[in-house]
C-alpha positions in Angstrom: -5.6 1.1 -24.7 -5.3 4.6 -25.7 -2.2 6.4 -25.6 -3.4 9.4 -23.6 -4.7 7.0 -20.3 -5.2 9.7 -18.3 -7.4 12.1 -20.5 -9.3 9.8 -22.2 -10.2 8.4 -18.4 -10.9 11.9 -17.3 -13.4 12.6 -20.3 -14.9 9.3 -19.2 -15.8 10.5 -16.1 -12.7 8.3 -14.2 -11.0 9.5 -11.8 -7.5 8.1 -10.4 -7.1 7.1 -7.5 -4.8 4.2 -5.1 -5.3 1.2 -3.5 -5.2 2.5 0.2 -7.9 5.0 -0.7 -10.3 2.4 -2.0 -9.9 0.4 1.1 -10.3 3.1 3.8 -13.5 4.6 1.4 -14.7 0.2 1.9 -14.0 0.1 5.4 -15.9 3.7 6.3 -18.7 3.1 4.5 -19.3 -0.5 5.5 -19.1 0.2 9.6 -20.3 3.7 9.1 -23.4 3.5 11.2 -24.3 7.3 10.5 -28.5 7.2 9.6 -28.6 11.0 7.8 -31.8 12.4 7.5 -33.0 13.9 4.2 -31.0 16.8 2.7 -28.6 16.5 5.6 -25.0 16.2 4.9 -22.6 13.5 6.3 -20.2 15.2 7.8 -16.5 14.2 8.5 -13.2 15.5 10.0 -9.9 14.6 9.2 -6.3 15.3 10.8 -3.4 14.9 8.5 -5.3 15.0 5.3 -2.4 15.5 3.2 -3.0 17.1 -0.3 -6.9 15.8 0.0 -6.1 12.1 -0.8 -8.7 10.6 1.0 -11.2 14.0 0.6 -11.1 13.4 -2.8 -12.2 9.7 -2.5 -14.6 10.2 -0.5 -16.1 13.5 -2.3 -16.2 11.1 -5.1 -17.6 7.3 -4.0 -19.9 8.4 -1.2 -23.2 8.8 -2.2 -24.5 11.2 0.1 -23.6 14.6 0.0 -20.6 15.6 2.4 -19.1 18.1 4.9 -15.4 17.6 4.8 -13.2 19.3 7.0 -9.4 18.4 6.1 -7.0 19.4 8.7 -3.1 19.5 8.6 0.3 21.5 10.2 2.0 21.9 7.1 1.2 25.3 5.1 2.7 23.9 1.8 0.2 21.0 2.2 -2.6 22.8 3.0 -2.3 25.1 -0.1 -1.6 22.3 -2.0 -4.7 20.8 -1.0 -7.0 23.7 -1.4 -5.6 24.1 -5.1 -6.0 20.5 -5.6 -9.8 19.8 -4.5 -11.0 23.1 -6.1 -9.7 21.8 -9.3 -10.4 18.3 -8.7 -14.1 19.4 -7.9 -15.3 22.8 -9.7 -19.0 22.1 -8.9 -18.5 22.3 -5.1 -17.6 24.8 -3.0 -14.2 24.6 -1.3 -12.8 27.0 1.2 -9.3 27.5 3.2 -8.3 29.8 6.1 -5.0 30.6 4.4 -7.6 31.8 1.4 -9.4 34.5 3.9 -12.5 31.9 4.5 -13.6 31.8 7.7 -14.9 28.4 8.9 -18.5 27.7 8.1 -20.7 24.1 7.8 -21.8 25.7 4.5 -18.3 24.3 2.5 -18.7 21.1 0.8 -14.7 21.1 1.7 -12.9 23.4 4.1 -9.0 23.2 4.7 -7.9 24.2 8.0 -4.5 24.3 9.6 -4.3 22.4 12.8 -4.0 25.1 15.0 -7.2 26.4 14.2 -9.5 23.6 15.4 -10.8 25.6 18.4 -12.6 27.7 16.0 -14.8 24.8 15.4 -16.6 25.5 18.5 -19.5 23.2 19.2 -20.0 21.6 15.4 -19.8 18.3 15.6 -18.9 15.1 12.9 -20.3 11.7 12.2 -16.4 10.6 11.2 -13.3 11.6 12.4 -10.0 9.9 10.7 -6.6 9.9 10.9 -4.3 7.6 8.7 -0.6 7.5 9.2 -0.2 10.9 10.8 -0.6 10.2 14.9 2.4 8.0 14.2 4.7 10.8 13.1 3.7 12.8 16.2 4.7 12.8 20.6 2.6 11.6 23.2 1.1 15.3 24.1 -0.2 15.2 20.4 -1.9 11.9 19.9 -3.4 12.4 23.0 -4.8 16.1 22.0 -6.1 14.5 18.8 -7.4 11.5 20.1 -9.2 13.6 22.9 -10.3 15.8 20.4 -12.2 13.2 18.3 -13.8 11.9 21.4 -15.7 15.6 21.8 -16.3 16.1 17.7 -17.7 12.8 17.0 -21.2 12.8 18.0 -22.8 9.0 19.6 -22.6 6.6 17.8 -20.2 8.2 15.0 -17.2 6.7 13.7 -13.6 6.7 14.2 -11.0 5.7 11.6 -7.7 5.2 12.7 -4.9 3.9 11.0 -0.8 4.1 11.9 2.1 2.1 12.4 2.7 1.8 16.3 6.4 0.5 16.1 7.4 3.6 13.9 8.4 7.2 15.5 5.5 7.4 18.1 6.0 4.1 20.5 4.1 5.3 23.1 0.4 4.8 24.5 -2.8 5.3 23.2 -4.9 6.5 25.3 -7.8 5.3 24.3 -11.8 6.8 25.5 -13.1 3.9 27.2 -16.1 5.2 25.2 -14.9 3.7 22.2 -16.9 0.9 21.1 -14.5 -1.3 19.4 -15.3 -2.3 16.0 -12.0 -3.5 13.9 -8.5 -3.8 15.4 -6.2 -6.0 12.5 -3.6 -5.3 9.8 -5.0 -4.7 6.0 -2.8 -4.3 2.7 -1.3 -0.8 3.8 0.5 -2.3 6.8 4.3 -2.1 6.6 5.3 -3.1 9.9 4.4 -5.6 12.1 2.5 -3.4 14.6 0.3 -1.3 12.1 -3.6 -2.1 13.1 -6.0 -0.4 10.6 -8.9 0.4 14.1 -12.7 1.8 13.8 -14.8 2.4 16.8 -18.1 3.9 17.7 -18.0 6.8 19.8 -20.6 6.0 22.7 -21.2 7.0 26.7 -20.6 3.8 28.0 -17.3 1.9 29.2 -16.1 -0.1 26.6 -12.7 -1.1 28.4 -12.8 -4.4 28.5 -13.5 -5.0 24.3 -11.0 -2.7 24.0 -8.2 -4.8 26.0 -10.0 -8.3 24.5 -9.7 -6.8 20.9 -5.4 -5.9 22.0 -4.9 -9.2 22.9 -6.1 -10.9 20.2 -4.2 -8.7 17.5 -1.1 -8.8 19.8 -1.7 -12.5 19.3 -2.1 -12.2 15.9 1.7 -10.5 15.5 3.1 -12.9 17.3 2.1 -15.9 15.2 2.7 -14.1 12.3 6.5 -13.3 13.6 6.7 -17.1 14.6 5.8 -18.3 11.2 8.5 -15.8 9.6 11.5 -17.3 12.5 10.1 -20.8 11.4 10.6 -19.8 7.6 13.7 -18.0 8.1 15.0 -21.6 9.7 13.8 -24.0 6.6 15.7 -21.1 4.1 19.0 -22.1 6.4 18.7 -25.5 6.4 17.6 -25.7 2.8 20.8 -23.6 1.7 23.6 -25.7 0.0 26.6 -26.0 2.6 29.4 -24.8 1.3 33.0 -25.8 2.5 35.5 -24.2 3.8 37.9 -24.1 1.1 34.7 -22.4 -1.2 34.1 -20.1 1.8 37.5 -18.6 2.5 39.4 -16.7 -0.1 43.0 -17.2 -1.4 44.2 -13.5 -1.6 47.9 -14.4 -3.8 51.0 -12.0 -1.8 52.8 -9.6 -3.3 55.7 -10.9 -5.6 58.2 -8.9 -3.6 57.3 -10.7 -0.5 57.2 -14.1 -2.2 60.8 -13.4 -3.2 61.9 -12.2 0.7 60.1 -15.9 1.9 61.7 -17.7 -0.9 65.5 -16.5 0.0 
């Protein structure tokens, strides 16, 4: 291998990336349903993009050419992240609001703070994502995002959501019962029990009833997999050599001054 990995990878035409980018980049484009005519651009939206971790991905492996909007609340990140993908991409054109760019459909990438999304108006997305943000946030948030999706994903778009339930946020999600369940299970990111990777299609009808069928059965799911680890946890104990209770207890030798006062 050659000493300088990374710049030898770079002039190579590589480009570094991690696990959990390579899966979400799978799972998107195998249940994206999205049928983009010629010379139009798939467009996606994402909330808590970070420094562009997933942009970048996706910029990269997706054949067809994009529309990314990444959204976040921190200013540090979202400077971060302009710097980043204009120097990650050079060839595209990347904008920011904190960079004087107003918001147009025209950007191959835009960076927009979160309290700026009502300037989006009317445009629409054939993805929206969040991963491991809505889990860091209160009830009246996940439910402004989650609505928000629901009116900027057109039919039959996707959404990508993955977060940790059982982490800061341990509320409800309120689901659109327009949400067409597709996938509801853990993948190799999860870190917690509770920690679904879910993808749905945004539709008009009343999907409900998959959505509660699709609960149960990864509720199900946690609690076999939280029975197998009790059972495992009780073949460790009775496996483990039993000690006595001279090897258990400690001898801890008195002071020779006291020895002396017991001895007289």
């Amino acid at each position: 291998m050659p000493e300088d990995l990374l710049g030898y990878g770079q002039a190579c035409g590589w480009r570094e990336t991690d696990l959990g980018s390579l899966m979400d980049v799978s799972l998107i484009k195998s249940f994206n349903r999205t049928i983009k005519r010629q010379g139009e651009r798939l467009r996606i939206f994402e909330v808590g993009g970070g420094y562009g971790r997933l942009a970048e991905a996706l910029l990269s492996m997706c054949e067809e050419k994009i529309h990314y909007v990444l959204v976040d609340a921190v200013p540090g990140s979202l400077m971060y992240a302009y710097l980043y993908m204009k120097q990650q991409f050079p060839h595209l054109k990347v904008g920011s609001f904190y960079n004087g760019d107003s918001y147009s459909q025209d950007f191959d990438c835009y960076v927009m703070p979160a309290w700026q999304t009502p300037s989006l108006g009317n445009h629409s997305f054939d993805i929206t994502i969040n991963v491991e943000s809505l889990q860091e946030m209160e009830q009246q948030h996940v439910d402004y995002y989650l609505s928000l999706f629901e009116r900027l994903t057109i039919e039959g778009g996707l959404i990508y959501l993955s977060n940790a339930r059982d982490y800061v946020f341990r509320g409800h999600w309120n689901l659109p019962k327009g949400w067409q369940p597709l996938l509801m299970c853990n993948t190799p990111r999860s870190w917690t029990a509770d920690h679904p990777t879910m993808i749905f299609s945004n539709t008009h009808g009343d999907y409900s009833n998959e959505q509660r069928a699709h609960e149960a059965a990864f509720q199900a799911q946690i609690s076999a997999w939280r029975n197998e680890q009790h059972l495992l946890s009780l073949k460790q104990q009775e496996s483990a050599p039993v000690q006595s209770i001279a090897t258990q207890s400690k001898v801890v030798p008195l002071p020779m001054r006291i020895l002396k006062k017991i001895v007289r």
